[in-house]
RORO-822689 format. One line per 8 residues: their letters; for each residue x, z negated, y negated of N, C-alpha, C. Coordinates in nm, 3 decimals, padded with zeros to 5 digits. Each point is the difference from the previous one (the first is absolute). Layout:
% residues N
A	X,Z,Y,X,Z,Y,X,Z,Y ~ ... $
***
This chain:
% residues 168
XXXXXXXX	-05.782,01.336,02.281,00.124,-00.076,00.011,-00.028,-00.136,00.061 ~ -00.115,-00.067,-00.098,-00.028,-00.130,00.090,-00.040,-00.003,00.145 ~ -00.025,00.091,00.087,-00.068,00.029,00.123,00.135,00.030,00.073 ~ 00.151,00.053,-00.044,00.093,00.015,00.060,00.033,00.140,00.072 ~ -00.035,00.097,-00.061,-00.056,00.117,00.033,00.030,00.112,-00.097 ~ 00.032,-00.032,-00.107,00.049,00.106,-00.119,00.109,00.050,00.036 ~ 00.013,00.154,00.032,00.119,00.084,00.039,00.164,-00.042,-00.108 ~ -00.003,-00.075,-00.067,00.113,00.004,-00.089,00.042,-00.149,-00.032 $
XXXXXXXX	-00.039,-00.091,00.118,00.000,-00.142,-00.029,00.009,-00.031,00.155 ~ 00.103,-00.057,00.032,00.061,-00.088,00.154,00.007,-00.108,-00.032 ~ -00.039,-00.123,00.094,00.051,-00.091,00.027,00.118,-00.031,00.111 ~ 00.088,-00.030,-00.023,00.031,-00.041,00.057,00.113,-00.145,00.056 ~ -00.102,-00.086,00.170,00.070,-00.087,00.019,00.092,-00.079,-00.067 ~ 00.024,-00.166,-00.047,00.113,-00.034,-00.026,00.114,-00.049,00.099 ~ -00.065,00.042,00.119,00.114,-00.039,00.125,00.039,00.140,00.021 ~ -00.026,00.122,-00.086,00.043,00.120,00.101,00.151,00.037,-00.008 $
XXXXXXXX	00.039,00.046,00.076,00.183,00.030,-00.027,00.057,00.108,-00.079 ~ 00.052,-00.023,-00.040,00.101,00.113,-00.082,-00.083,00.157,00.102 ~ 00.035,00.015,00.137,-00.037,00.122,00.067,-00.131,00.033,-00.022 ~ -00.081,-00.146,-00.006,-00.181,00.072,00.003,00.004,00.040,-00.153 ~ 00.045,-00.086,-00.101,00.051,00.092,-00.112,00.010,00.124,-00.066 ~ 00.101,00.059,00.101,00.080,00.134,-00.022,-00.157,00.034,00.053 ~ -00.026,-00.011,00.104,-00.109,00.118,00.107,-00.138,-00.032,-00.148 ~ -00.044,-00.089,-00.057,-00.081,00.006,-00.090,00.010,00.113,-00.094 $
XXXXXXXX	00.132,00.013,-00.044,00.016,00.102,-00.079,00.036,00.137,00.028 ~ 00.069,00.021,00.135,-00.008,00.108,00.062,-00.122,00.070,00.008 ~ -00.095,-00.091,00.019,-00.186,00.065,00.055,00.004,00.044,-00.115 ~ -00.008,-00.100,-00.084,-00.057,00.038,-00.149,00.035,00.109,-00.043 ~ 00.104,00.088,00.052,00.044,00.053,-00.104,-00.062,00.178,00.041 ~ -00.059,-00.034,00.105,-00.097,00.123,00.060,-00.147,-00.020,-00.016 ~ -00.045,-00.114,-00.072,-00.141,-00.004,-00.025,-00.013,00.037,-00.127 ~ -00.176,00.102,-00.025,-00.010,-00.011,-00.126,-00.043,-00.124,-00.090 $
XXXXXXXX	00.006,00.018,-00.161,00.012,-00.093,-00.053,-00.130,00.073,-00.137 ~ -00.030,-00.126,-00.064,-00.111,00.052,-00.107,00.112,-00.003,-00.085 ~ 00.065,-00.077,-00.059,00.011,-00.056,-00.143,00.160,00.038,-00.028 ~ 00.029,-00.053,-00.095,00.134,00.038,-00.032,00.166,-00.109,00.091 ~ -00.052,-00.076,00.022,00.048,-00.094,00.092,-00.026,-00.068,00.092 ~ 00.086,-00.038,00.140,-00.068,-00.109,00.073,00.067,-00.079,00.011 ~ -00.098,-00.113,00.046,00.045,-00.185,-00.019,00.010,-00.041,00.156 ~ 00.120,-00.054,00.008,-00.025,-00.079,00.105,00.015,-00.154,-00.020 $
XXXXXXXX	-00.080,-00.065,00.038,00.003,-00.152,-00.017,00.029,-00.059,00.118 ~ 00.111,-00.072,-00.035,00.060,-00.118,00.121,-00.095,-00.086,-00.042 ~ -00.053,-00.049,00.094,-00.077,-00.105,00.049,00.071,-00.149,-00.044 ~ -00.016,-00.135,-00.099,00.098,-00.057,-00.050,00.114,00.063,00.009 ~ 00.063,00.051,-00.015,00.169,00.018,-00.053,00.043,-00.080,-00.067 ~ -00.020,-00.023,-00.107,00.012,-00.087,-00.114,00.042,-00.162,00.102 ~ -00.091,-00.031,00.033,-00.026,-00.161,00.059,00.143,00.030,00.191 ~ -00.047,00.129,00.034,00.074,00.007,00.152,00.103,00.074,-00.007 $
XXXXXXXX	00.038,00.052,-00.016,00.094,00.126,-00.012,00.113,-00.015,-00.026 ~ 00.126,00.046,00.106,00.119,-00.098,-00.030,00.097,00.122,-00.130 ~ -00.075,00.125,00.002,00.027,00.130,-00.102,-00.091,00.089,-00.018 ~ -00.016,00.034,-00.095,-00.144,00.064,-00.060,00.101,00.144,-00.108 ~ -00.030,00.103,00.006,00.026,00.102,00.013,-00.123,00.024,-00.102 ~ 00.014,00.074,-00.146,-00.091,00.003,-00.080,-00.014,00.212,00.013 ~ -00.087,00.047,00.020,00.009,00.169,-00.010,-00.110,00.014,-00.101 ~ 00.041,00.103,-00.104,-00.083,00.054,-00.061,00.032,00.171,00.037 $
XXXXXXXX	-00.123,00.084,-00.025,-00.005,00.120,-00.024,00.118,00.052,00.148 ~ 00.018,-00.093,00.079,00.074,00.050,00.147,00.102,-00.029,-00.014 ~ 00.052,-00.069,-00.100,00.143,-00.062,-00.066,00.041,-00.098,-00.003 ~ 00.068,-00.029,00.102,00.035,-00.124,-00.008,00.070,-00.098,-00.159 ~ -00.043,-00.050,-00.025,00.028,-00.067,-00.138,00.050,-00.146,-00.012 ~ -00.006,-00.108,00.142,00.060,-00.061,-00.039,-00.025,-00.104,00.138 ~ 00.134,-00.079,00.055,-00.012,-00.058,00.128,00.051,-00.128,-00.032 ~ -00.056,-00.103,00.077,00.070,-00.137,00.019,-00.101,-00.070,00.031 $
XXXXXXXX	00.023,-00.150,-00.022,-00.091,-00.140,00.007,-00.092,00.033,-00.078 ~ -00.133,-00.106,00.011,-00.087,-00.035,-00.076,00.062,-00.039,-00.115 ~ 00.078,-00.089,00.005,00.110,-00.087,-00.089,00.034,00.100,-00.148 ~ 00.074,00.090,00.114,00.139,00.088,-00.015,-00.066,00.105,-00.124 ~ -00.142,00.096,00.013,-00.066,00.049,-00.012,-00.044,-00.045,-00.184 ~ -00.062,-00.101,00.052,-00.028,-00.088,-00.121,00.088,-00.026,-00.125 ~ 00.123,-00.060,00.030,00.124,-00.006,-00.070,-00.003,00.084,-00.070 ~ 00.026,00.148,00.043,00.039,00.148,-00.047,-00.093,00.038,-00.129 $
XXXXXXXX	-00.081,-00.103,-00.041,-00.106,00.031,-00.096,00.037,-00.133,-00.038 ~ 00.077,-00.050,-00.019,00.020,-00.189,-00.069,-00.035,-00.101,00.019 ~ -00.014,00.019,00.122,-00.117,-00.186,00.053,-00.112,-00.015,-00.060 ~ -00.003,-00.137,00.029,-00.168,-00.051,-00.042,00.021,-00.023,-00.169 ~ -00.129,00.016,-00.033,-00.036,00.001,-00.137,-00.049,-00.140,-00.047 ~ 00.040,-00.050,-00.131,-00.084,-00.091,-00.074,-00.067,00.065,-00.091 ~ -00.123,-00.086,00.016,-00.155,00.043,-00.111,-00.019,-00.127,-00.077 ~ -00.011,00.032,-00.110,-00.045,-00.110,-00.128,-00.063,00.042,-00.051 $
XXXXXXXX	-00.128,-00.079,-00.023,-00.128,00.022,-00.096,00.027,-00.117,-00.063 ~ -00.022,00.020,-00.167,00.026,-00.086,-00.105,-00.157,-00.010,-00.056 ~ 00.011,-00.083,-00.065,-00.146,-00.048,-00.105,00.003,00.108,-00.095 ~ 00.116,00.047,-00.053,-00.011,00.010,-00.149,00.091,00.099,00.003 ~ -00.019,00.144,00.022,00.006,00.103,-00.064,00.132,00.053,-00.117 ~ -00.033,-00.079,-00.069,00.120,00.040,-00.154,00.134,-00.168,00.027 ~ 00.010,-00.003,00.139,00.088,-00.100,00.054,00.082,00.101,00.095 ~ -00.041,00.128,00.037,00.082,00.074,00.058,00.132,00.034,-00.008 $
XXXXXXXX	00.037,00.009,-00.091,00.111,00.056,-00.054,00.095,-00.152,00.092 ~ 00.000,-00.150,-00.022,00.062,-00.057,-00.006,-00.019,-00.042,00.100 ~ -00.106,00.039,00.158,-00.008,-00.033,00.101,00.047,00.081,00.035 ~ 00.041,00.116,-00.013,00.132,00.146,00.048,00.117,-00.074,-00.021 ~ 00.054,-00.042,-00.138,00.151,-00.047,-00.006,-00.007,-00.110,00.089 ~ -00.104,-00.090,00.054,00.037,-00.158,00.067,-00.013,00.054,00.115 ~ -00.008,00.134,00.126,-00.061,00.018,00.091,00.166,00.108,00.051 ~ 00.015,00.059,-00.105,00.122,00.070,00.024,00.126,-00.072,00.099 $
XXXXXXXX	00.023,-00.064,00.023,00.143,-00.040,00.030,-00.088,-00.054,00.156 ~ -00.095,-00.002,-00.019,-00.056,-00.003,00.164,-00.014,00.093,00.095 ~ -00.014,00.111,-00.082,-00.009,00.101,00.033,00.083,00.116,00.035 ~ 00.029,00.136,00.100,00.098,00.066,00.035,-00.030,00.090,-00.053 ~ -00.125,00.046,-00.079,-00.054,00.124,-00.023,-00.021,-00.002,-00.167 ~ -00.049,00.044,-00.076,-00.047,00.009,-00.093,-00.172,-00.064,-00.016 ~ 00.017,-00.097,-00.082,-00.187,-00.106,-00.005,-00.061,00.127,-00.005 ~ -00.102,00.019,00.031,-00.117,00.154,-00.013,-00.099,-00.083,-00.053 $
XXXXXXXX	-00.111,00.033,-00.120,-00.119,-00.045,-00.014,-00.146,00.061,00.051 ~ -00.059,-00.071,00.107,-00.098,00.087,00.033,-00.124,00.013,-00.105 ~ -00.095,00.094,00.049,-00.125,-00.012,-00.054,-00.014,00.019,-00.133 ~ -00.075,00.039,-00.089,-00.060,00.071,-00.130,00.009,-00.141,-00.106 ~ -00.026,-00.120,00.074,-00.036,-00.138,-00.097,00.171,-00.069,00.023 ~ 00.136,00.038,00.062,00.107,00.013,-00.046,00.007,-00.162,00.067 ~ -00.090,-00.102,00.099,00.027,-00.099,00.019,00.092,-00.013,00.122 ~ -00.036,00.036,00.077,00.081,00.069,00.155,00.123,00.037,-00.005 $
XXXXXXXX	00.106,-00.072,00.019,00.131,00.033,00.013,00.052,00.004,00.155 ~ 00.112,00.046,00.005,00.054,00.105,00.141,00.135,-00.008,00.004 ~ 00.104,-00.046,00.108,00.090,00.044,00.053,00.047,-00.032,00.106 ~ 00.119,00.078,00.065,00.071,-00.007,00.070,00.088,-00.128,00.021 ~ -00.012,-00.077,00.154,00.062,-00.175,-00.018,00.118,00.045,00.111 ~ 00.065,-00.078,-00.009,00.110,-00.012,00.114,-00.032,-00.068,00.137 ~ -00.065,-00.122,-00.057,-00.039,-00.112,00.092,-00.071,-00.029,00.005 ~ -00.164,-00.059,00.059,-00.141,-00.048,-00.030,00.058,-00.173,00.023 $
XXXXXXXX	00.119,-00.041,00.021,-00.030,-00.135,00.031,00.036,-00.083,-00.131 ~ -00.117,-00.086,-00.025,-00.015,-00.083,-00.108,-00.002,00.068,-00.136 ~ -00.063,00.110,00.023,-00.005,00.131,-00.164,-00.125,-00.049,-00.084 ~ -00.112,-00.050,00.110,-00.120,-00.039,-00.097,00.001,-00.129,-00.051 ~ 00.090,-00.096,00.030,00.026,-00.096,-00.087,00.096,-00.003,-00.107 ~ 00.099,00.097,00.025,00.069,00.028,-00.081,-00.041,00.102,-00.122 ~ -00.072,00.100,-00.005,-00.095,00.082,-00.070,-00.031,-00.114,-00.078 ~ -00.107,-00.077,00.091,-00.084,-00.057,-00.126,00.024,-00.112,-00.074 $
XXXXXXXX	00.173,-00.067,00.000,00.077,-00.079,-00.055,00.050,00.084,-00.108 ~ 00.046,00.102,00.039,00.036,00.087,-00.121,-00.096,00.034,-00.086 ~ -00.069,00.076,00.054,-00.141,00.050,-00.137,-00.049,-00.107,-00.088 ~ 00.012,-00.142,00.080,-00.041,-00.101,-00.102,00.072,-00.052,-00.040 ~ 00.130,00.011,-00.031,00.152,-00.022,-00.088,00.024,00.066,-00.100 ~ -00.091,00.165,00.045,-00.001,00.075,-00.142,-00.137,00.000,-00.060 ~ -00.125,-00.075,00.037,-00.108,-00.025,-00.082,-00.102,00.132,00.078 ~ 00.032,00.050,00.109,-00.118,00.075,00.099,-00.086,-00.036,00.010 $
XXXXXXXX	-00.136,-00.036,-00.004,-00.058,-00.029,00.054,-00.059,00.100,00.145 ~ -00.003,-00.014,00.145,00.017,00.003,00.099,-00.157,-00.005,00.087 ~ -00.038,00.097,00.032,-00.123,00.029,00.064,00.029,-00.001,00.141 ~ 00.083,00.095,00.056,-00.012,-00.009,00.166,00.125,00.028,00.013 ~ 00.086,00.015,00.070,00.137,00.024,00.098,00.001,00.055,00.079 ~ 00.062,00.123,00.088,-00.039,00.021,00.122,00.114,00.096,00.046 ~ 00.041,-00.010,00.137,00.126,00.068,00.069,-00.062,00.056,00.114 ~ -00.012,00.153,-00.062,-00.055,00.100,00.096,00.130,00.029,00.064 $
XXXXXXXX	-00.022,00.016,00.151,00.072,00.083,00.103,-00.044,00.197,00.005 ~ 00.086,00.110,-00.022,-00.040,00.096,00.010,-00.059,00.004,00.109 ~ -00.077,00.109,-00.022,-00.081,00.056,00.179,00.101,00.125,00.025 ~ -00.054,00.085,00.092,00.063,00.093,00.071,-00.032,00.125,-00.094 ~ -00.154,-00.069,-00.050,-00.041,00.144,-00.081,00.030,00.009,-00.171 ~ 00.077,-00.109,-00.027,00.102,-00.013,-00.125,00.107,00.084,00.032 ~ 00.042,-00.001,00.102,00.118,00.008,00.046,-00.029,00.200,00.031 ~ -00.064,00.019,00.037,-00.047,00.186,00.011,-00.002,00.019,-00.137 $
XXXXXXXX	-00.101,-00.070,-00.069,-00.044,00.054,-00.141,00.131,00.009,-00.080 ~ 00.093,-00.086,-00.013,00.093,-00.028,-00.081,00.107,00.136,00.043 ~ 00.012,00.051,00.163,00.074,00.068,00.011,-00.085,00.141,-00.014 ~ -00.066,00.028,-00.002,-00.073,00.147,-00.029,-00.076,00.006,-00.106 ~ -00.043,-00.103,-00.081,-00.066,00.022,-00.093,-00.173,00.021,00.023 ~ -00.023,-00.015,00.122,-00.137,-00.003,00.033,-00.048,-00.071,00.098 ~ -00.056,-00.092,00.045,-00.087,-00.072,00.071,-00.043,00.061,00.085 ~ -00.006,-00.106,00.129,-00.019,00.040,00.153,-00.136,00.115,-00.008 $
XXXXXXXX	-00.093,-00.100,-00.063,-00.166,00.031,-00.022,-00.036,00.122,-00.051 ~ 00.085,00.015,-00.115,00.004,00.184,-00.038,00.096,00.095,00.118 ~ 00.046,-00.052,00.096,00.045,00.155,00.100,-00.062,00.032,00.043 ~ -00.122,-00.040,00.078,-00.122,00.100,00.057,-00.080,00.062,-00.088 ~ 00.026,-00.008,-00.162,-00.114,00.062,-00.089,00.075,00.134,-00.033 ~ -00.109,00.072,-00.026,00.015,00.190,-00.017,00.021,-00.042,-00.199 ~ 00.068,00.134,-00.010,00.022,00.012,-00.157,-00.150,00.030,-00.068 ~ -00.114,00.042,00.083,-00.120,00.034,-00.054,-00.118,-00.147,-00.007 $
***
């Protein structure tokens, strides 16, 4: 795959047109293949691409902006890591009303909190005015932007990285 050469993995171009496109997948669809799926990778999409066209399993599953794409899974995320563990509970109720999604707690040690924001502008000062209004103590802040491969995973349930792998 890294050599560019694996029968079930294309690159292709981020200047190519909608037509070199179609003809990518036209070929493809007369070559053999190892695995249970093939990938084609736009070349930045993400960063160039004025529409990005998501296919799984030959299916089209989902079209628009980088933007547009993203949205459809809830925007960008806030991450809070707290000091203190058995403070969770009350960094969920102070984090809620920031949030569009439901707070999620990551990780086994329950410090890592998660959700869905509307807006990234002025959230990490505002986060950490709140958490310390309700007695948080406040480790890191952070407003992840989804990737493209949030954005597959979330709609199929599996990651880019597992479509070229065999069930064996």
């Amino acid at each position: 795959i890294t050599q560019g050469v694996h029968p079930d993995v294309t690159l292709v171009a981020g200047d190519a047109s909608v037509d070199d496109v179609r003809g990518v997948l036209s070929a493809a669809a007369y070559r053999p293949f190892e695995g249970r799926r093939r990938v084609f990778i736009l070349d930045e999409a993400d960063r160039l691409a004025e529409r990005i066209v998501l296919v799984d399993a030959g299916r089209v599953i989902a079209t628009g902006t980088s933007d547009e794409l993203k949205l459809q899974i809830g925007g960008d995320r806030l991450e809070v890591t707290i000091a203190r563990p058995d403070q969770t509970e009350i960094a969920m109720t102070a984090l809620q009303p920031l949030c569009t999604s439901a707070v999620a707690v990551l990780g086994d040690d329950r410090s890592t909190l998660s959700g869905t924001i509307r807006s990234a502008e002025r959230i990490v000062p505002v986060t950490i005015r709140m958490l310390d209004e309700a007695g948080v103590d406040v480790l890191d802040v952070q407003v992840r932007r989804p990737s493209l491969d949030d954005v597959f995973l979330q709609l199929t349930g599996h990651s880019v990285d597992d479509v070229g792998s065999s069930d064996g």
